[in-house]
DSSP file (Angstrom, degrees, kcal/mol; ACC not computed):
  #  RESIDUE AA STRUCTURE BP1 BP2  ACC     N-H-->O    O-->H-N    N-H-->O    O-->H-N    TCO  KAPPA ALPHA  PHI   PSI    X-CA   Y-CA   Z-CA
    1    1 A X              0   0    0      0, 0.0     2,-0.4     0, 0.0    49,-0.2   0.000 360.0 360.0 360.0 148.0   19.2   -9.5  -29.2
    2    2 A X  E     -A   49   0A   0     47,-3.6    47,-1.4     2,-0.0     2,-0.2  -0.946 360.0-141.1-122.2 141.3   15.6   -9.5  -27.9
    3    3 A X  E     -A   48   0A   0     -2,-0.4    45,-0.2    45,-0.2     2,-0.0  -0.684  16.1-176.9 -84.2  62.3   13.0   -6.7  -27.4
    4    4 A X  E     -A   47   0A   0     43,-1.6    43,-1.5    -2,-0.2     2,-0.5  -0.168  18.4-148.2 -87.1 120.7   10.8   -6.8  -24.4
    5    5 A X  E     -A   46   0A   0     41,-0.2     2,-0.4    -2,-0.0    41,-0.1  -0.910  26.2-149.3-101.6 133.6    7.8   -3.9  -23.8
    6    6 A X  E     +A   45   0A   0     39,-5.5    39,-2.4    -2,-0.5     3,-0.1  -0.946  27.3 168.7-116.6 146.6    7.8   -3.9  -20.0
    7    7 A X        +     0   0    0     -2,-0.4     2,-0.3    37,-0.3    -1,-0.1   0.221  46.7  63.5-158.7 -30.2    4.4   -3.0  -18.8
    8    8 A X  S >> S-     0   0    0      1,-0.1     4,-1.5    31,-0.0     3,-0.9  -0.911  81.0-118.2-144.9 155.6    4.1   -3.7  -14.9
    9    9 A X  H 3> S+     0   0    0     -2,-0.3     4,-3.0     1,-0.2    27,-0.1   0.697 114.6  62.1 -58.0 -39.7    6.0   -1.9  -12.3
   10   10 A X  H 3> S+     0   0    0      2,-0.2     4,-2.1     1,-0.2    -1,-0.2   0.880 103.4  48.6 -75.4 -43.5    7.5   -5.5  -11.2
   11   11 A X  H <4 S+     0   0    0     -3,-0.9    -1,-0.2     2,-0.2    -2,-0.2   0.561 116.0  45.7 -91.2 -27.7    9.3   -5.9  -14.9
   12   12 A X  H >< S+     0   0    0     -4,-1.5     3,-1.6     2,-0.1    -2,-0.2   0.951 103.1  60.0 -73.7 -54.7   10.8   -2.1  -14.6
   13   13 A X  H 3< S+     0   0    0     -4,-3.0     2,-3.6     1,-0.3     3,-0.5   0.830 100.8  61.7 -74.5 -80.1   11.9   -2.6  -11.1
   14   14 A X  T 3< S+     0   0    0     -4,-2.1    -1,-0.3     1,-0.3    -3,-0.1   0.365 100.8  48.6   8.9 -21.5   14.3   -5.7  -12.7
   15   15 A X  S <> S+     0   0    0     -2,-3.6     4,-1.1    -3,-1.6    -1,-0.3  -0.546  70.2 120.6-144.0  43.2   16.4   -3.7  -14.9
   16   16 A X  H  >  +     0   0    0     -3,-0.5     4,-1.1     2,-0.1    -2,-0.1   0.938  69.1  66.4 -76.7 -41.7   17.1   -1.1  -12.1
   17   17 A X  H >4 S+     0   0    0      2,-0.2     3,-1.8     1,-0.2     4,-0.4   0.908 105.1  38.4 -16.1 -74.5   21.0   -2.1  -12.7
   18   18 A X  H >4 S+     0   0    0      1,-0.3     3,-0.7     2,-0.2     4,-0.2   0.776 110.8  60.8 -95.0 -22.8   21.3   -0.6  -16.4
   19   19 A X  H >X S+     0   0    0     -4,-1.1     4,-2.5     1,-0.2     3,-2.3   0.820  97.7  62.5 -59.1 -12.7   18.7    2.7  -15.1
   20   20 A X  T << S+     0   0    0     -3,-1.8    -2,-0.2    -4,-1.1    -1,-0.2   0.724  91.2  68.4 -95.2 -23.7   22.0    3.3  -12.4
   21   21 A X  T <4 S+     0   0    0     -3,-0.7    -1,-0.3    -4,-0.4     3,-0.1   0.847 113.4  24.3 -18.3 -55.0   23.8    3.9  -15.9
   22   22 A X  T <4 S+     0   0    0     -3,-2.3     2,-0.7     1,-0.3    -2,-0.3   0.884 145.3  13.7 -95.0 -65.1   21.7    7.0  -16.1
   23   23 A X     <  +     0   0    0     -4,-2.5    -1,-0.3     1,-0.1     3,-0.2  -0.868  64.0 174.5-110.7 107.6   20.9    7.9  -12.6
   24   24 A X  S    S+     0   0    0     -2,-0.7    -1,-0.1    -3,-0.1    -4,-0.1   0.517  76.7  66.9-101.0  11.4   23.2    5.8  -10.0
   25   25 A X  S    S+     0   0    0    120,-0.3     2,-0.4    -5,-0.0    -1,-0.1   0.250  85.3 135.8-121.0 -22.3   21.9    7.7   -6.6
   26   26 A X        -     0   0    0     -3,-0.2   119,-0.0    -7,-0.1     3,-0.0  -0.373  48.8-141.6 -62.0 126.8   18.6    5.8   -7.6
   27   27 A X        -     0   0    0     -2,-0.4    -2,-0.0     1,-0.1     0, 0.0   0.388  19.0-142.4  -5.1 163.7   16.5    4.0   -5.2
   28   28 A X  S >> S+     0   0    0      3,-0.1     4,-2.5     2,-0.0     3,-1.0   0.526 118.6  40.2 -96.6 -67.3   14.6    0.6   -5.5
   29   29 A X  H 3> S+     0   0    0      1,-0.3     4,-1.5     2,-0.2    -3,-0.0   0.789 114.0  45.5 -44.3 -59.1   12.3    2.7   -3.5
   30   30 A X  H 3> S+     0   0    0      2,-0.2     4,-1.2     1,-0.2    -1,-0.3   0.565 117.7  50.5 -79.9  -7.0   12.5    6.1   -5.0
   31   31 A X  H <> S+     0   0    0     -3,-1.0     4,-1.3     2,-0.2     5,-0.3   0.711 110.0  45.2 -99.8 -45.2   12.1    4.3   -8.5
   32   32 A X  H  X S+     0   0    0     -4,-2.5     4,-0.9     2,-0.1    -2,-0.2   0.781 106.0  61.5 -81.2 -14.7    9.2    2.3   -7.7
   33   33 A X  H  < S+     0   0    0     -4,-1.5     4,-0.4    -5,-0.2    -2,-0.2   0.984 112.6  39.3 -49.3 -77.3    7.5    5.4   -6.1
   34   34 A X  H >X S+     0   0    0     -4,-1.2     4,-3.4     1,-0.2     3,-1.1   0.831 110.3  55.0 -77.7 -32.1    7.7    7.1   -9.6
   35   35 A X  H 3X S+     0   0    0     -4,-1.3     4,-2.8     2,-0.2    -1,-0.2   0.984  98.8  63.2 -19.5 -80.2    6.9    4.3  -11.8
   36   36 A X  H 3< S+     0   0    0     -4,-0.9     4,-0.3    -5,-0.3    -2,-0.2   0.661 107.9  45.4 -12.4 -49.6    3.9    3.9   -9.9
   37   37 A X  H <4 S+     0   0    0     -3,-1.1     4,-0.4    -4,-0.4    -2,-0.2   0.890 111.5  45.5 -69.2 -61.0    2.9    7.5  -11.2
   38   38 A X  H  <>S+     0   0    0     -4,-3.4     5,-1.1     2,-0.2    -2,-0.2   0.560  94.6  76.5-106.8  16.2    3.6    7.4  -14.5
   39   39 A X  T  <5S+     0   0    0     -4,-2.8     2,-4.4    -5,-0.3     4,-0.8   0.606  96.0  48.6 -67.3-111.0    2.1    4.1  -15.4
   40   40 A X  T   5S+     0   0    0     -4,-0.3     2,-1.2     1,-0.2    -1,-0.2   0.268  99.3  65.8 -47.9   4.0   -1.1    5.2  -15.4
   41   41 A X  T   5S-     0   0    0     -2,-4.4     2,-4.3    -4,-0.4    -1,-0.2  -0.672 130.4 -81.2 -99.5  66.9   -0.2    8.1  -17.5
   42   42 A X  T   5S+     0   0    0     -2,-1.2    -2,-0.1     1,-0.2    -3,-0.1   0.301  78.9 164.1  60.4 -30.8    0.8    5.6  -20.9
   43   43 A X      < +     0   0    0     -2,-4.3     2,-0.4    -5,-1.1    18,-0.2   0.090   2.4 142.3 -35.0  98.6    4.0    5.0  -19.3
   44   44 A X  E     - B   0  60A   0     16,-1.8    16,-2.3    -5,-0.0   -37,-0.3  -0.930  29.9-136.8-145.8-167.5    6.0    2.2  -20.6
   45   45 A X  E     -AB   6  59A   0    -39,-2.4   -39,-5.5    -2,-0.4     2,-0.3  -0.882   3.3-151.0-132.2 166.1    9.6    0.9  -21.5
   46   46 A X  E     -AB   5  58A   0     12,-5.4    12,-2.1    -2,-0.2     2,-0.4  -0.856  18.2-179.4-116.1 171.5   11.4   -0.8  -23.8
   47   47 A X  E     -AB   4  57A   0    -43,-1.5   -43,-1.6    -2,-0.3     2,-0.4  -0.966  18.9-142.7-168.4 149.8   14.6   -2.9  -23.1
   48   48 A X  E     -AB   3  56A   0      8,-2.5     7,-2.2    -2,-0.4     8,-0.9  -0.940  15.4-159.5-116.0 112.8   17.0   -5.0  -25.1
   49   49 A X  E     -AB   2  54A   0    -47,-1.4   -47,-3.6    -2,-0.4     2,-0.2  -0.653   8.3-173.0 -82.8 136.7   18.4   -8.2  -23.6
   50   50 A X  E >  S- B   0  53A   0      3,-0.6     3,-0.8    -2,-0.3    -2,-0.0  -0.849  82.8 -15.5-126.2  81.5   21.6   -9.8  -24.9
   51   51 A X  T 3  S-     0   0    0      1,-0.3     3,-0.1    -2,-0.2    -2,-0.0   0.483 125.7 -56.3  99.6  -2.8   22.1  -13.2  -23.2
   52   52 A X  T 3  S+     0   0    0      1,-0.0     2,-0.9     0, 0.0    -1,-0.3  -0.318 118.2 115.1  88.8 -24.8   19.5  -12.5  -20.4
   53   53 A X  E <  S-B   50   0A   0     -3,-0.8    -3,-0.6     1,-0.1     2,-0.3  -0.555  70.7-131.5 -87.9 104.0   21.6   -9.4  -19.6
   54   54 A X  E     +B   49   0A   0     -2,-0.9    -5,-0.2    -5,-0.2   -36,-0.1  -0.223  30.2 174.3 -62.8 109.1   19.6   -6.2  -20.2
   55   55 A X  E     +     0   0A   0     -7,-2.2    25,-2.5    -2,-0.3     2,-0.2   0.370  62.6  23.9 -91.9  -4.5   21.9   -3.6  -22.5
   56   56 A X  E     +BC  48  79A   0     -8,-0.9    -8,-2.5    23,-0.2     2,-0.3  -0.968  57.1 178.9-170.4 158.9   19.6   -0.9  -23.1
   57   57 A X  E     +BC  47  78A   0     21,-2.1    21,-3.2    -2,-0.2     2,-0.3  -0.996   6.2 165.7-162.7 132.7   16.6    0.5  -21.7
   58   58 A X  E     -B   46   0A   0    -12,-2.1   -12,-5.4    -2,-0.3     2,-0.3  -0.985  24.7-131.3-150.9 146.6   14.3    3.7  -22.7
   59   59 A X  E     -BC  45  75A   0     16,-0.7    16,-3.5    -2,-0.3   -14,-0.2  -0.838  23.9-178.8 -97.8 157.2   10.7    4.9  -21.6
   60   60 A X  E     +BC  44  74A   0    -16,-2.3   -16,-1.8    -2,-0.3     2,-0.4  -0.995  11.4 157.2-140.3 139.4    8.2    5.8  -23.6
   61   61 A X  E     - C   0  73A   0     12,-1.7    12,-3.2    -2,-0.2     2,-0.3  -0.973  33.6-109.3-160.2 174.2    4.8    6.9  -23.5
   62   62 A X  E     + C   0  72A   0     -2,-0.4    10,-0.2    10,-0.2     2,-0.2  -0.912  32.7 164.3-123.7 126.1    2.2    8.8  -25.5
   63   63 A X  E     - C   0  71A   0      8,-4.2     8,-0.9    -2,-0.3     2,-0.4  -0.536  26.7-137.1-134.1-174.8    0.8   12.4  -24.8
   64   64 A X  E     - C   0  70A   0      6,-0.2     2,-0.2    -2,-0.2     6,-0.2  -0.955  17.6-166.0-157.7 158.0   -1.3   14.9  -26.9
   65   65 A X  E  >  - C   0  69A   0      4,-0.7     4,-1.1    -2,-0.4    -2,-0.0  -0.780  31.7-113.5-130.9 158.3   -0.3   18.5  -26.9
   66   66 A X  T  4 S+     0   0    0     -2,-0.2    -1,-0.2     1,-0.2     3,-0.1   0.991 115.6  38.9 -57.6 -68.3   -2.7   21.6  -28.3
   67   67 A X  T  4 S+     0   0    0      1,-0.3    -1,-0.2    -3,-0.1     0, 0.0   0.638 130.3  23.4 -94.8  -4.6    0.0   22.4  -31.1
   68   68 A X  T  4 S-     0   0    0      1,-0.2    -1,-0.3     3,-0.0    -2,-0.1   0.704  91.3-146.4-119.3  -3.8    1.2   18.8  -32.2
   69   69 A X  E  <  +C   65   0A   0     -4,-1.1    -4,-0.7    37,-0.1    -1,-0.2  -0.522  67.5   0.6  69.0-146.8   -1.9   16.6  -31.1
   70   70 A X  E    S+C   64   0A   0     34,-0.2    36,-1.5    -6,-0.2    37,-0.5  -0.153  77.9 157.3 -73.1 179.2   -0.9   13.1  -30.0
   71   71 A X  E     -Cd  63 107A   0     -8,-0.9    -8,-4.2    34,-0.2     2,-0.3  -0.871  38.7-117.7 179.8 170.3    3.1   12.4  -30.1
   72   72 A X  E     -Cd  62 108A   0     35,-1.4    37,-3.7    -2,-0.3     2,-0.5  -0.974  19.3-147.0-143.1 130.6    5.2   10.0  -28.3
   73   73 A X  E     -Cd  61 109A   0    -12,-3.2   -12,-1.7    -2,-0.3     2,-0.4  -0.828   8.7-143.1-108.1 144.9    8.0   11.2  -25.8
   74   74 A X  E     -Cd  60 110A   0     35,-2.4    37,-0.7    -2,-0.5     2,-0.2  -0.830  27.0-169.2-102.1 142.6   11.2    8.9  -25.6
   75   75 A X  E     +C   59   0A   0    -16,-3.5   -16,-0.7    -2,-0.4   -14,-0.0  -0.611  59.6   1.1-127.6 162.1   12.0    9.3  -21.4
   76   76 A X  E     -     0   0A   0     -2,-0.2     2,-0.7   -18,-0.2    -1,-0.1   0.409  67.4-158.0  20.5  67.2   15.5    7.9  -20.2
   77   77 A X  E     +     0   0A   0    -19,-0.1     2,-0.3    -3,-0.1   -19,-0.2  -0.684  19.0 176.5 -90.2 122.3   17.4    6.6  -22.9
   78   78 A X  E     +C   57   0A   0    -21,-3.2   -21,-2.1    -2,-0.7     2,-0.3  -0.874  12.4 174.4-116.8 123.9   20.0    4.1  -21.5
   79   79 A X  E     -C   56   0A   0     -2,-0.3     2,-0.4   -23,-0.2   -23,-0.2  -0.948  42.5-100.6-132.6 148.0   22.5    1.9  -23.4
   80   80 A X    >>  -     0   0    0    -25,-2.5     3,-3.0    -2,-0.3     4,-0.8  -0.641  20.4-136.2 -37.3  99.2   25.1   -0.1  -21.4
   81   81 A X  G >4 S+     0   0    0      1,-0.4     3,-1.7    -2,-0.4    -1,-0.1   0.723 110.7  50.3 -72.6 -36.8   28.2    1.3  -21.4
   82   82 A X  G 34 S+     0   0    0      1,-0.3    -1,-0.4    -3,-0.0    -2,-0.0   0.280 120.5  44.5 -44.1 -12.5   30.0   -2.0  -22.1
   83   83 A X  G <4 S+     0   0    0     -3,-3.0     3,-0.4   -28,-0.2     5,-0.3   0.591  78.3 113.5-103.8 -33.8   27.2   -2.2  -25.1
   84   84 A X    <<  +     0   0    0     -3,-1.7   -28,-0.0    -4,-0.8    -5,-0.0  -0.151  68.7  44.0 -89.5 154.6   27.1    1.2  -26.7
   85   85 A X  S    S+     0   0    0      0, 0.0    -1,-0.2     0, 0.0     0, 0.0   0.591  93.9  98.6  87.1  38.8   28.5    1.3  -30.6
   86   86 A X  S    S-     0   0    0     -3,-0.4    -2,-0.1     0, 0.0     0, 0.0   0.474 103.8-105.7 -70.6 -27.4   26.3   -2.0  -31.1
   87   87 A X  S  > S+     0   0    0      4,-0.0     4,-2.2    -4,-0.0    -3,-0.1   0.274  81.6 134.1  79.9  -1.1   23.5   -0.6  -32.5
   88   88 A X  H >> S+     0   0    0     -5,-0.3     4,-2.8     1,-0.2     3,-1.1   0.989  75.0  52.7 -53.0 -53.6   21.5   -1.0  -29.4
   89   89 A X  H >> S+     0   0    0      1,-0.2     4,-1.6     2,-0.2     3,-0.5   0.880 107.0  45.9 -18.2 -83.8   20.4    2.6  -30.0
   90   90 A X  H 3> S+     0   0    0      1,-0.3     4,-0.6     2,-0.2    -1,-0.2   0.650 106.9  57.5 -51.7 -21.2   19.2    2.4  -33.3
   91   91 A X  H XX S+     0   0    0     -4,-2.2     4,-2.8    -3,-1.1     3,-0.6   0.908 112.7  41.5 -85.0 -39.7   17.3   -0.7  -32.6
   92   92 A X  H <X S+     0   0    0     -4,-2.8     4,-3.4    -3,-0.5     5,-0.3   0.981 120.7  42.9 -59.7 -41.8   15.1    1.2  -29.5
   93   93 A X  H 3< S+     0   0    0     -4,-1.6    -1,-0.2     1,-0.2    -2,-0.2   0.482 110.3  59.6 -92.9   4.6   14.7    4.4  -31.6
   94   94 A X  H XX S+     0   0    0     -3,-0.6     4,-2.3    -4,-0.6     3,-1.3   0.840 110.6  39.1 -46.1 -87.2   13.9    2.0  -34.5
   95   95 A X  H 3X S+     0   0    0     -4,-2.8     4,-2.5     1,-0.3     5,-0.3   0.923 110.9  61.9 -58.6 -36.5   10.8    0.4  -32.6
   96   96 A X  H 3X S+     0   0    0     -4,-3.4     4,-0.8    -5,-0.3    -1,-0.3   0.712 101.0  48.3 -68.4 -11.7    9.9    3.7  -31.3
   97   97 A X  H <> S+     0   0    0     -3,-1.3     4,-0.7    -5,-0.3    -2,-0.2   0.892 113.4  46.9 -76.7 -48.4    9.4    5.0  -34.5
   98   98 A X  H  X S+     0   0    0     -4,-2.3     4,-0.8     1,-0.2    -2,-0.2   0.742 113.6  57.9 -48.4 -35.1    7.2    1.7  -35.4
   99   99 A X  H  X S+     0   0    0     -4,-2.5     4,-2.2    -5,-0.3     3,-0.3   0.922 109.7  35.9 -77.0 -60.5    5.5    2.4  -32.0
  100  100 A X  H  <>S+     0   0    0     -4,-0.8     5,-2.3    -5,-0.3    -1,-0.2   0.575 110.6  58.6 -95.2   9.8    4.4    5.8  -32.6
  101  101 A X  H  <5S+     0   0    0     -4,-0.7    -1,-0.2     3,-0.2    -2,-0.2   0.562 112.4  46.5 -77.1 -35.0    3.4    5.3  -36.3
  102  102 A X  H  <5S+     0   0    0     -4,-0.8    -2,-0.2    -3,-0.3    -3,-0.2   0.842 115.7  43.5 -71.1 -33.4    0.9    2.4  -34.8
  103  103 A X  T  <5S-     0   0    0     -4,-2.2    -2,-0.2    -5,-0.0    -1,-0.2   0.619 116.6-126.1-108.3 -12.4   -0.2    4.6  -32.2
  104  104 A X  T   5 +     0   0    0      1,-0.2   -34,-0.2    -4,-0.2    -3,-0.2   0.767  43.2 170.7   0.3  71.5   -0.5    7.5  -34.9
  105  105 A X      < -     0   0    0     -5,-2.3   -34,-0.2    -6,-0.2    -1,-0.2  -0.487  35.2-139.6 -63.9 154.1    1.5    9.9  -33.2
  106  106 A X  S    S-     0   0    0    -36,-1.5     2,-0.2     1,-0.2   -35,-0.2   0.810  84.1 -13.1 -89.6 -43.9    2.6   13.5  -35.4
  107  107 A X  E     -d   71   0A   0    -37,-0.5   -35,-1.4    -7,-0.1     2,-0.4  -0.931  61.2-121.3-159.9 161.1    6.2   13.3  -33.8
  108  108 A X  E     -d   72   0A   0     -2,-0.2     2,-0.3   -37,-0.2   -35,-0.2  -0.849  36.2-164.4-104.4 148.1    8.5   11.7  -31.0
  109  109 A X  E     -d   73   0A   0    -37,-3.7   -35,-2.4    -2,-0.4     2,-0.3  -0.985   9.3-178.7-139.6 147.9   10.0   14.3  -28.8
  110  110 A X  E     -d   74   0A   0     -2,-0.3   -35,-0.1   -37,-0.2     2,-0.1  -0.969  24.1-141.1-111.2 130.0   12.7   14.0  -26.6
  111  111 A X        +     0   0    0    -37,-0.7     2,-0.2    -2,-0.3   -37,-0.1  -0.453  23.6 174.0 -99.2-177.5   14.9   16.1  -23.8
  112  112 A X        -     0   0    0     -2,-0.1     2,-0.1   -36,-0.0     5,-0.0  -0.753  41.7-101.4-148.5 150.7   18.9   15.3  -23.9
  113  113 A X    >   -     0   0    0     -2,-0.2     3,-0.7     1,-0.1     7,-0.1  -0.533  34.3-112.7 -74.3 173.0   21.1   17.7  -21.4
  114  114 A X  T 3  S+     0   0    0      1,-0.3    -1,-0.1    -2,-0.1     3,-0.0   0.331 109.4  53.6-103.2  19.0   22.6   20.2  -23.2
  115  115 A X  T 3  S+     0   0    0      5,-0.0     2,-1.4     0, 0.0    -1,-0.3   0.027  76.9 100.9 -82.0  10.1   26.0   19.1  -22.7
  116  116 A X    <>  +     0   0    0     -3,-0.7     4,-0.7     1,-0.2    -3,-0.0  -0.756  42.0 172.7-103.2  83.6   25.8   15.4  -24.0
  117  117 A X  H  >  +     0   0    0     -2,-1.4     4,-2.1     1,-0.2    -1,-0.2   0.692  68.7  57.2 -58.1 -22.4   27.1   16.1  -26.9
  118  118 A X  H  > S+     0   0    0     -3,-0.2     4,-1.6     2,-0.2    -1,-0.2   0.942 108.0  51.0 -82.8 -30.2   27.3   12.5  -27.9
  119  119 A X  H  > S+     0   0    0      1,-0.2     4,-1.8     2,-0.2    -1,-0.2   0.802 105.6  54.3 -32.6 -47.1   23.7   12.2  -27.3
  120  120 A X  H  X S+     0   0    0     -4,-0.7     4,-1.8     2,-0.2     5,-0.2   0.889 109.8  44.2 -63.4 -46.8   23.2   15.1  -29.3
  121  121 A X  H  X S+     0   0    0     -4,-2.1     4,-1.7     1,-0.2    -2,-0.2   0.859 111.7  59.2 -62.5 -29.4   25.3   13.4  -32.6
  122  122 A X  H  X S+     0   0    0     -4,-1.6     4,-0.6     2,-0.2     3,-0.4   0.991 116.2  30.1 -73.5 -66.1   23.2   10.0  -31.8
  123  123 A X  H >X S+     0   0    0     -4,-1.8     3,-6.3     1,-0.3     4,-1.3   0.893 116.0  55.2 -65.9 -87.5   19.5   12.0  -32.4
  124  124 A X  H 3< S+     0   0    0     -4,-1.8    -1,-0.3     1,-0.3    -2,-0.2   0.656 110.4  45.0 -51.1 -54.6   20.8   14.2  -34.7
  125  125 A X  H 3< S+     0   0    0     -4,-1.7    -1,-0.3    -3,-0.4    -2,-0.3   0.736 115.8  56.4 -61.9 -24.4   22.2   10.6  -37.0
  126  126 A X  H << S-     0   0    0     -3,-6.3    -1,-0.3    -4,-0.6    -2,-0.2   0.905 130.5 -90.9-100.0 -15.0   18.5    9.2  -36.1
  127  127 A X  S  < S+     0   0    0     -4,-1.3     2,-0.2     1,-0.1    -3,-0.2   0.446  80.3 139.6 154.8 -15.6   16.2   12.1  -37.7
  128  128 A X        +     0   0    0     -5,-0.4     2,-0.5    -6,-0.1    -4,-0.3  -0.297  25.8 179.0 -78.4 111.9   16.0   14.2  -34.6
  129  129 A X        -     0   0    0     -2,-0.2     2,-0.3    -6,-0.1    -1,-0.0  -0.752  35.4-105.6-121.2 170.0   16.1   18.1  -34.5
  130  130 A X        +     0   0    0     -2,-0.5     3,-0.1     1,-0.2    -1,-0.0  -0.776  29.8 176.0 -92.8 138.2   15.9   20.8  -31.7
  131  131 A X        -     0   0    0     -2,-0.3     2,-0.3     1,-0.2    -1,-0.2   0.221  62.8 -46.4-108.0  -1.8   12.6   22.3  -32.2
  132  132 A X        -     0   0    0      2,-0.0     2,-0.2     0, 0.0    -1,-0.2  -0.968  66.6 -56.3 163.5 172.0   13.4   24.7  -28.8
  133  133 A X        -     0   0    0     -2,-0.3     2,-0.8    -3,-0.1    -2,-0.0  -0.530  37.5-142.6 -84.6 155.2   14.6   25.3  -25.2
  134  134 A X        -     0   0    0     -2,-0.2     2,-0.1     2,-0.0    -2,-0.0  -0.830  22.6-158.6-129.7 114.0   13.0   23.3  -22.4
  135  135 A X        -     0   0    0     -2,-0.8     2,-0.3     1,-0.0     0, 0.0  -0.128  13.0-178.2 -60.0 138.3   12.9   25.7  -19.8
  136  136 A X        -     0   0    0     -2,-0.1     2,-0.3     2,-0.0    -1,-0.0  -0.988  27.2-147.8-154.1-175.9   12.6   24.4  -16.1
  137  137 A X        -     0   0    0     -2,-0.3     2,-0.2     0, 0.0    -2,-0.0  -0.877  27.5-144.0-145.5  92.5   12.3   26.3  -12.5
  138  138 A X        +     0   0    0     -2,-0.3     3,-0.1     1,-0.2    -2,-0.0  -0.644  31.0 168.0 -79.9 126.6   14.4   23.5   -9.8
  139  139 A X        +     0   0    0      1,-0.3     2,-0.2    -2,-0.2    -1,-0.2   0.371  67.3  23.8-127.7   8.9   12.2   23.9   -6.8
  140  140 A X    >   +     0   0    0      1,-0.1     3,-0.5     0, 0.0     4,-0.3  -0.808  66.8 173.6-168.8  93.8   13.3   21.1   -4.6
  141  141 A X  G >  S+     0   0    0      1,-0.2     3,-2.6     2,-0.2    -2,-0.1   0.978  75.0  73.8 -77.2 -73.0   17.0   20.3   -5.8
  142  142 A X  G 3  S+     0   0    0      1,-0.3    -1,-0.2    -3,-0.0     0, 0.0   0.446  95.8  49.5 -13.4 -34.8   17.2   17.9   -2.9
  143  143 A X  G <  S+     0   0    0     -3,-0.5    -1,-0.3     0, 0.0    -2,-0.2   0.408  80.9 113.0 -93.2  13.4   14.8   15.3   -4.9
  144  144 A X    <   -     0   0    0     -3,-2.6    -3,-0.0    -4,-0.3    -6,-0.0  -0.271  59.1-144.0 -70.2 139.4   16.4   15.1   -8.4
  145  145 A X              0   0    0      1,-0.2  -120,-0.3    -2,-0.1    -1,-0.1   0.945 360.0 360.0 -65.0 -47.0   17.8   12.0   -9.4
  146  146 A X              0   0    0   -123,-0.1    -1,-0.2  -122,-0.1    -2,-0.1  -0.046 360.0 360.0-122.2 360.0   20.9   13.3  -11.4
């Protein structure tokens, strides 16, 4: 397996396939829109090729907060379905640990919904605990991805 940090708008838009995992209603359009945004904000991803064929796929990017200082948030974590109980996982949340230990992040943080439970067992198994709720206010339902 290989690891690629994708970097330019051009290199996300390429592995739009294995994001329809997460989100299948997505755009090329509506995906390159928000890319567009959160690159300049640190935004970038990682993805693991198997054969040329990309099997897993997460953003990542680096923030600082008043109460933890900097920290690095893991954004759309994707594994193939045809992939998953590979290890693909461990090997992104592997380098993202390496990642935000170079970058000297305090912590990685992450959302999951709160009914993927198998999401939940996977973070719990990598080191990951819930520190709280993340509250939201849907003010335009009509744009959501999921």
């Amino acid at each position: 397996m290989q690891l690629k940090e994708l970097t330019t708008v051009e290199e996300m838009l390429a592995q739009i396939e294995t994001i329809h995992f997460l989100y299948p209603k997505m755009t090329l359009e509506k995906y390159k829109s928000y890319l567009e945004q959160m690159l300049p904000h640190n935004y970038r991803q990682l993805a693991v090729f198997e054969d040329e064929i990309c099997v897993g796929i997460t953003g990542f990017w680096k923030g600082v907060k008043l109460w933890s200082g900097p920290y690095m948030e893991i954004d759309n974590f994707v594994v193939h379905p045809e992939h998953r109980k590979k290890g693909i996982g461990k090997i992104m949340t592997d380098y993202i640990d390496a990642k935000a230990n170079e970058l000297g992040s305090t912590m990685i943080v992450l959302d999951a919904y709160v009914e993927n439970f198998t999401a939940h067992k996977f973070y719990y198994n990598q080191g990951f605990v819930p520190r709280g709720y993340h509250f939201l206010k849907i003010i335009k339902p009509e744009q959501l991805s999921s």
